[in-house]
Backbone as JSON, one array per atom type, in Angstrom:
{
  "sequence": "XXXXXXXXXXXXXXXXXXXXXXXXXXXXXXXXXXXXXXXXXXXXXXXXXXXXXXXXXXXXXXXXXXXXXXXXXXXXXXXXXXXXXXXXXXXXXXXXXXXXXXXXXXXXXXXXXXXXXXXXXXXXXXXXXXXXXXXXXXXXXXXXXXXXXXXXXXXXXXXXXXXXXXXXXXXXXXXXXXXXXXXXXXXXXXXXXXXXXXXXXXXXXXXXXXXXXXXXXXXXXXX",
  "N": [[74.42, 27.98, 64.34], [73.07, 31.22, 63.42], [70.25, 33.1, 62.04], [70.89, 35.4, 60.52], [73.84, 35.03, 60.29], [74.23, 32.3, 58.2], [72.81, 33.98, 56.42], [74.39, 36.14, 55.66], [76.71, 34.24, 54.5], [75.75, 33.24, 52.58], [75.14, 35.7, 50.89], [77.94, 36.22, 50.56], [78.39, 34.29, 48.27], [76.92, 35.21, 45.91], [77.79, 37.28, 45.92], [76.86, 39.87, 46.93], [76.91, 42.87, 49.15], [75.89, 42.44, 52.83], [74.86, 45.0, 53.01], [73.91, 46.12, 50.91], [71.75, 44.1, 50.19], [70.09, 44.8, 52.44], [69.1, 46.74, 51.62], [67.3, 46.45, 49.62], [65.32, 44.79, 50.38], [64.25, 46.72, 52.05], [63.75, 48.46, 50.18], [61.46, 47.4, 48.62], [59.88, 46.99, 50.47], [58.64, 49.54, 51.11], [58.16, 50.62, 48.96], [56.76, 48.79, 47.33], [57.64, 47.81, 44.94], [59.94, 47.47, 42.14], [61.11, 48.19, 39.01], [62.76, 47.6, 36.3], [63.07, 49.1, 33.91], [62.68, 52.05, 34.72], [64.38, 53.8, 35.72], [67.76, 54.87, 36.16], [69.08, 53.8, 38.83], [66.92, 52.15, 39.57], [67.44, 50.0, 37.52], [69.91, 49.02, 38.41], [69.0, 47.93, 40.53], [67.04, 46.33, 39.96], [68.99, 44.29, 38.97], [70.32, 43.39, 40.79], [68.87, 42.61, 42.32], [67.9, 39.95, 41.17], [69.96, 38.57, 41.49], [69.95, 37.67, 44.15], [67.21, 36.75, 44.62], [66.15, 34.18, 45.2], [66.63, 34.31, 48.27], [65.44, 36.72, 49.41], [63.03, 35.81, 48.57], [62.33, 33.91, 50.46], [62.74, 35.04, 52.78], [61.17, 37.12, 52.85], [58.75, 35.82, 52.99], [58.64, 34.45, 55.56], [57.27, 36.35, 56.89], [55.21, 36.21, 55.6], [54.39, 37.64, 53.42], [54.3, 38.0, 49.76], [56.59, 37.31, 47.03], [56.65, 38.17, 43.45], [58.06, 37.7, 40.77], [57.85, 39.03, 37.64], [59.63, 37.98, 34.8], [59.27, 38.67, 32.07], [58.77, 41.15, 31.62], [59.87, 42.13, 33.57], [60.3, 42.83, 36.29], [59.97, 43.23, 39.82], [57.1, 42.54, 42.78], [56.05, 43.3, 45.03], [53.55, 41.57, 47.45], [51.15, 42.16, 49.87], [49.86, 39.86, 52.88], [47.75, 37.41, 51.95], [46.33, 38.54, 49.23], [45.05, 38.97, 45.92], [45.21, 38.34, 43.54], [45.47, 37.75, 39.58], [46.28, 35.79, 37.87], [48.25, 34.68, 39.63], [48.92, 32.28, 42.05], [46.49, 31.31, 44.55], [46.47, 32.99, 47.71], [46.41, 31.87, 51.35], [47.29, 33.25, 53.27], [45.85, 35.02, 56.06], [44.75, 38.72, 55.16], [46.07, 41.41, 55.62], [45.26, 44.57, 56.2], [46.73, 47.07, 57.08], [49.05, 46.93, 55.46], [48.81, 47.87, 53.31], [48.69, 50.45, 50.74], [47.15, 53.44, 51.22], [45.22, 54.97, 49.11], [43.53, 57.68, 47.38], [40.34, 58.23, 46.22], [40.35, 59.41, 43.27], [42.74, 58.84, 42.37], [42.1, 55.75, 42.42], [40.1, 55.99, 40.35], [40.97, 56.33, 38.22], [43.52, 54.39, 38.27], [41.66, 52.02, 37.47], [40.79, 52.98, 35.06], [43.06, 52.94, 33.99], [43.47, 50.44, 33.89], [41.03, 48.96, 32.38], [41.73, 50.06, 29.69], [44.54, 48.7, 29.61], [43.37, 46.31, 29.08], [42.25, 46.35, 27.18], [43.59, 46.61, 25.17], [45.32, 44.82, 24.93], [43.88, 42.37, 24.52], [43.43, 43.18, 21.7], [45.85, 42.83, 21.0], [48.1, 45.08, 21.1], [50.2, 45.33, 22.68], [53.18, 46.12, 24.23], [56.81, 45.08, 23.49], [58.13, 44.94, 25.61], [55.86, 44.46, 27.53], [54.05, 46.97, 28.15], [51.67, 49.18, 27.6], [50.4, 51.55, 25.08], [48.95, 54.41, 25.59], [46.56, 57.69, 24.87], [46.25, 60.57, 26.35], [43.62, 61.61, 26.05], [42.5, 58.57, 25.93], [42.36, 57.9, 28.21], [40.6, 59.84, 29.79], [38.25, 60.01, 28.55], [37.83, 57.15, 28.64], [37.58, 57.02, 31.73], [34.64, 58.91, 31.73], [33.08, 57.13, 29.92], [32.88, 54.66, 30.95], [33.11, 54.47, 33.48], [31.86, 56.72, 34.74], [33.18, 58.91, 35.47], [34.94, 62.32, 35.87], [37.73, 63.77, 35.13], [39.9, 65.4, 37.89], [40.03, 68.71, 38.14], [41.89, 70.9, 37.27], [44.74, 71.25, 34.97], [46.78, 70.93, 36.7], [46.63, 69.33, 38.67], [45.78, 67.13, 37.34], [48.31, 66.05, 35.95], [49.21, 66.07, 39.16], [48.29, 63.72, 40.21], [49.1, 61.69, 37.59], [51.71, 61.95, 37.96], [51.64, 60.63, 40.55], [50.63, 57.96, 39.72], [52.57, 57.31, 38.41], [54.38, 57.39, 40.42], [53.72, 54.62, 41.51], [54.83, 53.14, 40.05], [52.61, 52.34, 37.8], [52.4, 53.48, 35.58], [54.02, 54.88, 33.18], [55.58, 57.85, 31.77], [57.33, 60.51, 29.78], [59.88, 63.1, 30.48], [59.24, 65.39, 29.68], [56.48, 65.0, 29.07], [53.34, 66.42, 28.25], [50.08, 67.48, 28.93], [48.18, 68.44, 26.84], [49.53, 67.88, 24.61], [48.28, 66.55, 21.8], [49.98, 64.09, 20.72], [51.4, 63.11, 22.66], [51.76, 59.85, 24.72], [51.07, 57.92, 26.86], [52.82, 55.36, 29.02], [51.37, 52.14, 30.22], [51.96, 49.97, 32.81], [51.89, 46.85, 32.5], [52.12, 46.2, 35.38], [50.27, 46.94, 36.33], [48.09, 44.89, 36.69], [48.49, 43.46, 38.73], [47.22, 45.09, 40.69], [45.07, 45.66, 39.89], [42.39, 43.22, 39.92], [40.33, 41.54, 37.97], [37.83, 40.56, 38.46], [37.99, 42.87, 40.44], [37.85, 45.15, 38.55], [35.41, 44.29, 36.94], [33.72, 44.52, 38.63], [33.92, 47.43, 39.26], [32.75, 48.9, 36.99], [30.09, 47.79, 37.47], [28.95, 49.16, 38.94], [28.97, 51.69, 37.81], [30.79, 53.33, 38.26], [30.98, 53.72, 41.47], [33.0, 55.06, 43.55], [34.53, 54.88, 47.16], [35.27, 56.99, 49.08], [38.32, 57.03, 49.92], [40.74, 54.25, 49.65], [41.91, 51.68, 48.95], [45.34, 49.7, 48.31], [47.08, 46.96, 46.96], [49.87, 46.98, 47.86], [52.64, 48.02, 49.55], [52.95, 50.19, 52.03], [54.01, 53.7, 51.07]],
  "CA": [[74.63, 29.11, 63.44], [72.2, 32.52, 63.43], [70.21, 33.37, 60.57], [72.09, 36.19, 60.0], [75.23, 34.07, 59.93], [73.81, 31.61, 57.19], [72.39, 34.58, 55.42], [76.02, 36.36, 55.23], [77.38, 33.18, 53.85], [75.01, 32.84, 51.51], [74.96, 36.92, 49.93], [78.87, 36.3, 49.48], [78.28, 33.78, 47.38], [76.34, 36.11, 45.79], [78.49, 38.69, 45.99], [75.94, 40.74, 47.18], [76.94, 43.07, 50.67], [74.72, 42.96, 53.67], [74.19, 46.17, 53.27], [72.87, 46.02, 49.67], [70.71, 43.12, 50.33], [69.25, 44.65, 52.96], [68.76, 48.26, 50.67], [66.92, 45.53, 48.43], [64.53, 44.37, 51.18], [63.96, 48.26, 52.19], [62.82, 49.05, 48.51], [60.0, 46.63, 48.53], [58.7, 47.3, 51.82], [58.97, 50.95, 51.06], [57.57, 51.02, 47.53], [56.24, 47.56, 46.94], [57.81, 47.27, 43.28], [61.04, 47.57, 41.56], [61.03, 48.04, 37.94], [63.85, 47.75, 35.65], [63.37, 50.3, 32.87], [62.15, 52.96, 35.22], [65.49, 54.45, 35.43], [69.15, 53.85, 36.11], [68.72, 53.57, 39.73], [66.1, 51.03, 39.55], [67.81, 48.83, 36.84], [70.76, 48.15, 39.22], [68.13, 47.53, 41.74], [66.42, 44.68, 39.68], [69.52, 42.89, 38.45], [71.01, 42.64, 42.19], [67.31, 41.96, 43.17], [67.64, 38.71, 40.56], [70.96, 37.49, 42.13], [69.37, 37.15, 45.59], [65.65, 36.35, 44.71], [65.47, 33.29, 46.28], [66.98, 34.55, 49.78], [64.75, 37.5, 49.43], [61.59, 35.02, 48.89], [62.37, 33.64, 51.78], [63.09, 36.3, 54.17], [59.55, 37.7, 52.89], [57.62, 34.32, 53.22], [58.51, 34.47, 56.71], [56.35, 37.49, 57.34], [53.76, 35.93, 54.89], [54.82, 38.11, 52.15], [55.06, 37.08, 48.53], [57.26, 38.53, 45.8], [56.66, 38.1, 42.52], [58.97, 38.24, 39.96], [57.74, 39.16, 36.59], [60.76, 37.73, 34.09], [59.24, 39.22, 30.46], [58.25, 42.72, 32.3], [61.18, 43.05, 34.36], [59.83, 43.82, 37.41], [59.48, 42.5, 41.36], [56.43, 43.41, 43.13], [55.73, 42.83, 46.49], [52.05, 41.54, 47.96], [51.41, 41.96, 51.17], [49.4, 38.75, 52.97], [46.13, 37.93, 51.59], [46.7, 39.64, 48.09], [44.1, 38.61, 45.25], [46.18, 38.18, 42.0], [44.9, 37.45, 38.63], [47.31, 34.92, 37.23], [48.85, 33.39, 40.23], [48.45, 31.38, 42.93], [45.65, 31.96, 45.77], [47.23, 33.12, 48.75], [45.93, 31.61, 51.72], [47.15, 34.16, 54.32], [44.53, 36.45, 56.38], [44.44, 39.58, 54.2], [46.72, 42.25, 55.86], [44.74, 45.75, 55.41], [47.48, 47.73, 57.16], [50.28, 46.83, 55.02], [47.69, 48.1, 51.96], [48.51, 51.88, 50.91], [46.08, 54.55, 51.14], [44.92, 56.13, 47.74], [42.39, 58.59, 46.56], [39.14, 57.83, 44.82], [41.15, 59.66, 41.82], [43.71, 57.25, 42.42], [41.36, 54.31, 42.23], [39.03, 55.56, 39.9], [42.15, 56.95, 37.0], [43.29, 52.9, 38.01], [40.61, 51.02, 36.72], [40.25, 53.45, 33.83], [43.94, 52.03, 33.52], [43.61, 48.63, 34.21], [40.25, 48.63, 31.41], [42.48, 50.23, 28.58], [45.55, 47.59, 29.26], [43.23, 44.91, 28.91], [41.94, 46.77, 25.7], [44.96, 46.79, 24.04], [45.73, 43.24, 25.41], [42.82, 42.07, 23.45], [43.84, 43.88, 20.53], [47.64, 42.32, 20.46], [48.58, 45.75, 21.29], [50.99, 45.19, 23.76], [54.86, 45.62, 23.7], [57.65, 43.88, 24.28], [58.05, 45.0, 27.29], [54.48, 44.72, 28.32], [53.14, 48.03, 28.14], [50.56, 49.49, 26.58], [50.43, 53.19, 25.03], [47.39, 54.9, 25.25], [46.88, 59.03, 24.96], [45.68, 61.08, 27.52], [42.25, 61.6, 25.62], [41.83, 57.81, 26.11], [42.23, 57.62, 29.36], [39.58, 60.76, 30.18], [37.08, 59.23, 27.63], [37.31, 55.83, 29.66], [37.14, 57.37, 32.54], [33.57, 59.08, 31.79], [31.98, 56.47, 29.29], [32.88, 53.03, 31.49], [33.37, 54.7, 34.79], [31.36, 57.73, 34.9], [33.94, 59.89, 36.59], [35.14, 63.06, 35.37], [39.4, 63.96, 36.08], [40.26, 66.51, 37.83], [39.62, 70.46, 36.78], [42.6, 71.37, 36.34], [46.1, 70.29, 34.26], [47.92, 70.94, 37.66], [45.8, 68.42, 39.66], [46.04, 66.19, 36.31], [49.13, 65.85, 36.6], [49.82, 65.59, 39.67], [47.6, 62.26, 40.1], [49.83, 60.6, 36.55], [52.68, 61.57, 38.94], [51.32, 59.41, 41.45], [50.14, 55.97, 39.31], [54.07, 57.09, 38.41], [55.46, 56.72, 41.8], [53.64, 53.96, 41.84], [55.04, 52.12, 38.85], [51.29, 51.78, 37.33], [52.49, 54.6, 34.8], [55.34, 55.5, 32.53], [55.68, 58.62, 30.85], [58.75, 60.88, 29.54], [59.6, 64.3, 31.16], [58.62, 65.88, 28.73], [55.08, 64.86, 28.45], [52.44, 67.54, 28.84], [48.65, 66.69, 28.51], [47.75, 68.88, 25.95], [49.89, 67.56, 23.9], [47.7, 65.09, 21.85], [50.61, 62.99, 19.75], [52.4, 62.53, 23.37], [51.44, 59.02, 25.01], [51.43, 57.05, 28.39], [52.44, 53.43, 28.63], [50.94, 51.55, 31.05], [53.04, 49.12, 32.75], [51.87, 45.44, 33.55], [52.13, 46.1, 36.85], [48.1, 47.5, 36.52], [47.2, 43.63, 36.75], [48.69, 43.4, 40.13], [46.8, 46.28, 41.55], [43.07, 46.25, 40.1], [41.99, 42.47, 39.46], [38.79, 41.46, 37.05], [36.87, 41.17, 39.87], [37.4, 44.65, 40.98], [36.86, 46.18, 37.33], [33.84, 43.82, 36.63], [32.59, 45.4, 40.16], [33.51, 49.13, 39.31], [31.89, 49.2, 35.78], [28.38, 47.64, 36.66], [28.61, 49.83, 39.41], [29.15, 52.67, 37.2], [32.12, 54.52, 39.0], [30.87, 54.48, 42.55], [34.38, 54.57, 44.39], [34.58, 55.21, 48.14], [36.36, 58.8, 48.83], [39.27, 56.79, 50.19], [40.69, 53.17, 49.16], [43.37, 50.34, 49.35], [46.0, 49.28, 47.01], [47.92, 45.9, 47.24], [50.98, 47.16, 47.76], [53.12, 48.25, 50.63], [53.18, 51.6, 52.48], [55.33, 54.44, 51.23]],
  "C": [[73.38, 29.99, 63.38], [71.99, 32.36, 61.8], [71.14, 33.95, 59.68], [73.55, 35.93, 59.76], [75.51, 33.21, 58.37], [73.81, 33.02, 56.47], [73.41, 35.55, 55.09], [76.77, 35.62, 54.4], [77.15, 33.36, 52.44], [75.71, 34.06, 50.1], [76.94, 36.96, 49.57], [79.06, 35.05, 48.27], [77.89, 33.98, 46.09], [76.61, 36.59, 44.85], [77.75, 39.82, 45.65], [75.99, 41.43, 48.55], [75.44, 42.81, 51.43], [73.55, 43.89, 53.94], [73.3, 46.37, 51.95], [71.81, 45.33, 49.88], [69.58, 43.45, 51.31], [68.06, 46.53, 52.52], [67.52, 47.3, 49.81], [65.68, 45.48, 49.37], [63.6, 45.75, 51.7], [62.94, 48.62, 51.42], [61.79, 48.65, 48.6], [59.63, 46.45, 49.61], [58.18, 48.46, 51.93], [57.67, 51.19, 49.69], [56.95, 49.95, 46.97], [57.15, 46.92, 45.49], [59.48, 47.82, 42.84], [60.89, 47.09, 39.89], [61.52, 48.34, 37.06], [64.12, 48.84, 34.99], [63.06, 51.57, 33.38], [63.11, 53.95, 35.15], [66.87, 53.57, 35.89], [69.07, 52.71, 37.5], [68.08, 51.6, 39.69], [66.46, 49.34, 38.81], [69.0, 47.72, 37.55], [70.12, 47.39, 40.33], [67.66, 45.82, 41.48], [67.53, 43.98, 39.44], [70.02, 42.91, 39.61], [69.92, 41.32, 42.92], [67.31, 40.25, 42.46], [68.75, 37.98, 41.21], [70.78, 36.93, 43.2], [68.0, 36.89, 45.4], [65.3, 35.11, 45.3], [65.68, 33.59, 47.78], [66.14, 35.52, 50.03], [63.25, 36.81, 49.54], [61.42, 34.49, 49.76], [62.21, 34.05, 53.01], [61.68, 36.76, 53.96], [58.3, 36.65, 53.22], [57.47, 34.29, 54.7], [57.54, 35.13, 57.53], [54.69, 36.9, 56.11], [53.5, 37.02, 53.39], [54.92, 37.28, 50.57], [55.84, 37.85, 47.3], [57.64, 37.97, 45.13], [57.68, 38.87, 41.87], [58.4, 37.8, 38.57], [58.96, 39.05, 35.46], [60.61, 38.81, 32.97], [59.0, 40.93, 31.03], [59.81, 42.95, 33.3], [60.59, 43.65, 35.49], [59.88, 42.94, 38.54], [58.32, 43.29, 41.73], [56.21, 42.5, 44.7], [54.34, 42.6, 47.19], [52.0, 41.18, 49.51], [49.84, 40.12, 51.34], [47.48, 38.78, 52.29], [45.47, 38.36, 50.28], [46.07, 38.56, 47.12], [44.57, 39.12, 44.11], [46.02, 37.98, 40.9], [45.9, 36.59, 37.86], [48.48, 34.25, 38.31], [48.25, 33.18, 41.68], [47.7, 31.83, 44.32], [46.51, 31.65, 47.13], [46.52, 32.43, 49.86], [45.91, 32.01, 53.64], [45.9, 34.64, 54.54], [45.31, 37.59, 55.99], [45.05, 40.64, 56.08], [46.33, 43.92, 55.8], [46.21, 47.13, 55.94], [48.93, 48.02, 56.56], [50.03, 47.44, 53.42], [47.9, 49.83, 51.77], [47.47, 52.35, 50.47], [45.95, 55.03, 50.04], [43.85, 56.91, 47.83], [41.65, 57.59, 45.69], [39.56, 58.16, 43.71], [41.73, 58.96, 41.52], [43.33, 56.25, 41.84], [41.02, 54.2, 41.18], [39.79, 55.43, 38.08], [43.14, 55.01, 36.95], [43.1, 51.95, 37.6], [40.61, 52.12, 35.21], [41.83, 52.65, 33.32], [44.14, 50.49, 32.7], [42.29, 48.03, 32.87], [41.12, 48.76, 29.92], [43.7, 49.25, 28.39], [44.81, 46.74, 28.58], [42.4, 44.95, 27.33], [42.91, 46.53, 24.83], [45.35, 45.52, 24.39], [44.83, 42.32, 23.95], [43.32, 42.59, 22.37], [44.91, 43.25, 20.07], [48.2, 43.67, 20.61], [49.38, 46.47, 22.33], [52.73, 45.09, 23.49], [55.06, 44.78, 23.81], [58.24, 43.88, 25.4], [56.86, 44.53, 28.44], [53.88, 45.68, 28.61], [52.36, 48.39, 27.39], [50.41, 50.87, 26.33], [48.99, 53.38, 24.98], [47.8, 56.87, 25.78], [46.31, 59.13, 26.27], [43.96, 61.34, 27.31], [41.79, 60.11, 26.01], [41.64, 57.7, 27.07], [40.76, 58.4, 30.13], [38.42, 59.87, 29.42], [36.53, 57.96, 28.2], [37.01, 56.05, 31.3], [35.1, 57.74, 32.61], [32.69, 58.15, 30.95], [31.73, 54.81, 30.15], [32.74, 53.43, 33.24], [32.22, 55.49, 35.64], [31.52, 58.58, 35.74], [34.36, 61.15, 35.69], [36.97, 63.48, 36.33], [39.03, 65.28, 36.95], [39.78, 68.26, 37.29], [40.34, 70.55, 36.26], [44.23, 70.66, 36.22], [46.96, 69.59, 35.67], [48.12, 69.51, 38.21], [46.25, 67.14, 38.87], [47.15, 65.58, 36.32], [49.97, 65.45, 38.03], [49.5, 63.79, 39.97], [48.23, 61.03, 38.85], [51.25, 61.02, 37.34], [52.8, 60.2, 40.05], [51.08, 58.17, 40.98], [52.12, 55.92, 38.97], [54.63, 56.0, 38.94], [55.4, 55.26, 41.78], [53.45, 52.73, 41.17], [54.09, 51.23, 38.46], [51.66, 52.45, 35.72], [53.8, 54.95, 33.86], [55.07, 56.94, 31.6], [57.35, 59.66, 30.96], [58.65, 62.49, 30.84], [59.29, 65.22, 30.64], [56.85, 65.9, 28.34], [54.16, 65.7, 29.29], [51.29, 66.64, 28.27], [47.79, 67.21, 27.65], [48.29, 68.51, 24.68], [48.82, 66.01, 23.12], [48.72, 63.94, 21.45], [51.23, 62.74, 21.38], [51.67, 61.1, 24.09], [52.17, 58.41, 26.68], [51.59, 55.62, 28.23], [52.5, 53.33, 29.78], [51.38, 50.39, 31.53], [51.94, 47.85, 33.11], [51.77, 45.26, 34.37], [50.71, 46.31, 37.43], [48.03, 45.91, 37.18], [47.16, 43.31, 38.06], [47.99, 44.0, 41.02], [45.4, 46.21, 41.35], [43.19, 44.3, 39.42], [40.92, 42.35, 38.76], [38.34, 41.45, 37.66], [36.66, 42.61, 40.1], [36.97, 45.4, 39.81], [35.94, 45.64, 37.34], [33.05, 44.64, 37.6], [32.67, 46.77, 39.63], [33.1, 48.88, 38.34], [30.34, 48.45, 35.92], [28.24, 48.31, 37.56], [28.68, 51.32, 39.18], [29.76, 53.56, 37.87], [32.2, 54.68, 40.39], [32.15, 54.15, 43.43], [33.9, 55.3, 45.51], [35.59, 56.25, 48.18], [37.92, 58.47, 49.39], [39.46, 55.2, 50.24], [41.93, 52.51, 49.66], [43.97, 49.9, 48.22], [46.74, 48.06, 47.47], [49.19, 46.0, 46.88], [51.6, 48.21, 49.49], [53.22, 49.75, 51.06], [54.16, 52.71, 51.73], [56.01, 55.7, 52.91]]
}
């Protein structure tokens, strides 16, 4: 019997098509992450993604892949080999740099100013029940230049487009509505930060007081 034979069997058991399952597999090679509340889209995404998660851990193990599934967060994320995790288990693949997307030093450096304020509000008990964390847009700039010593962007446009991007890249939630002048409007910060900047790497960018390289790596899969 062919994999693909077995693994037919299996997804009607399922009752999950081929073709879904392999839309599923797509996503998180594509985008690394799937994350329930993001929108509609996405929510059908994760609860198919939970009916096949073990055939999916599998099929990715093969390639040396691992994919985490966050239960209380609602989320899958995908690490490519090699991937340096803060709460689970040391991988013991060789470290994959081409499977690692490309960011901006903005990227990186707007990131860690992230990934410091979760773990602020963590500390605090100020964490949903989802696992996010609100913080304004003033905090984020403010941690940027007092822990980082970066400065955003000039202007809103740019500003924007860069909280587009931690978006895409389900680091970020905000409404459509949210402008950055607005002070009462807020960003929540998904859980998914932890995956992406470990203590290690903040401990390193803050005694090195901001110095990011003009182009970086994220542990997560190509788009």
């Amino acid at each position: 019997m062919s994999i693909t034979t077995a693994l037919r069997e299996q997804l009607v058991v399922a009752n999950i098509s081929f073709e879904r399952f392999r839309e599923l597999l797509t996503r998180l090679l594509a985008q690394g992450v799937i994350v329930r509340d993001e929108d509609r889209t996405e929510q059908l995404l994760y609860d198919d993604a939970r009916r096949v998660q073990t055939l999916m851990s599998d099929y990715f193990d093969v390639a040396g892949l691992y994919l985490h599934h966050d239960v209380t967060s609602q989320f899958f994320r995908l690490y490519a080999p090699g991937a340096v995790v803060d709460g689970l288990p040391e991988d013991t693949h060789e470290p994959v740099p081409a499977l690692k997307a490309r960011v901006s030093a903005d990227f990186v450096a707007m990131a860690l100013a992230l990934r410091f304020l979760y773990q602020e509000r963590f500390n605090q008990g100020h964490i949903g029940t989802g696992g996010d964390a609100l913080v304004s847009f003033e905090d984020v700039a403010a941690t940027l230049q007092t822990q980082l010593k970066r400065q955003l962007p000039p202007g809103n446009g740019e500003r924007m487009l860069l909280l587009k991007e931690l978006r895409r890249h389900r680091l970020l939630h905000f409404t459509s509505s949210f402008e950055i002048a607005d002070a009462d409007a807020f960003l929540a910060i998904r859980p998914t930060i932890l995956g992406i900047i470990s203590n290690e790497a903040l401990a390193t960018a803050l005694e090195a007081d901001g110095v990011i390289e003009q182009e970086s790596e994220i542990e997560q899969s190509e788009e």
